[in-house]
C-alpha positions in Angstrom: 3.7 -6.2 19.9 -0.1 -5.7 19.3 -2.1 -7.2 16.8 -3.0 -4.1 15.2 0.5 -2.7 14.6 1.0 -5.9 13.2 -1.6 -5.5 11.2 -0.8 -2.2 10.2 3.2 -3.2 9.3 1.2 -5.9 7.0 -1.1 -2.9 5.2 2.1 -0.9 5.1 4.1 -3.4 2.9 0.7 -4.8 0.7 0.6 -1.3 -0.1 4.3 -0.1 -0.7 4.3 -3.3 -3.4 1.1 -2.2 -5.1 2.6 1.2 -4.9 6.1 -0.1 -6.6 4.0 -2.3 -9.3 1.6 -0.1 -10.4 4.7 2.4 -11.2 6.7 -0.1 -12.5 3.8 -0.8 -14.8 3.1 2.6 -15.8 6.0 3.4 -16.5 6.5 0.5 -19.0 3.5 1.2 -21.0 1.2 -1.4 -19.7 -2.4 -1.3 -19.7 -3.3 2.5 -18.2 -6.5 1.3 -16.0 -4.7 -1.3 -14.6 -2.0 0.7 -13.3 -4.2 3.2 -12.1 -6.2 0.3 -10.4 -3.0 -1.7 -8.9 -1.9 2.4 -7.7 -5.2 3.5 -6.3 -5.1 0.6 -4.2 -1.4 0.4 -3.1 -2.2 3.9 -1.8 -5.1 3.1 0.0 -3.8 0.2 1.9 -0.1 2.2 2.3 -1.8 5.1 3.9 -4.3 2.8 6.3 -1.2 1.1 7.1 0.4 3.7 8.7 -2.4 5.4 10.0 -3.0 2.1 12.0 0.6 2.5 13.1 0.4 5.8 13.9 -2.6 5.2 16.2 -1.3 2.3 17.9 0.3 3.1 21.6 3.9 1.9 21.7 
């Protein structure tokens, strides 16, 4: 495996949790900047992720 793949299976998953709690936390009511914050970023990181996949040769 290559270290960026790696790398990019690591973004993937930071990303897919920030993802889950930032819409766990909307959805409960919490603080609205704060989910828009931890949401923002899960995106950011879960789309980096797989574009670093997705540009890695197999």
């Amino acid at each position: 495996m290559n270290v960026k793949s790696i790398f990019g299976i690591i973004l993937t998953l930071i990303g897919l949790g920030g993802l889950i709690y930032g819409g766990m936390d909307f959805t409960k009511g919490g603080v609205a900047q704060a989910s828009f914050v931890y949401l923002i970023l899960g995106g950011v990181f879960f789309f980096a992720g797989i574009s670093l996949i997705r540009g890695t040769k197999a």
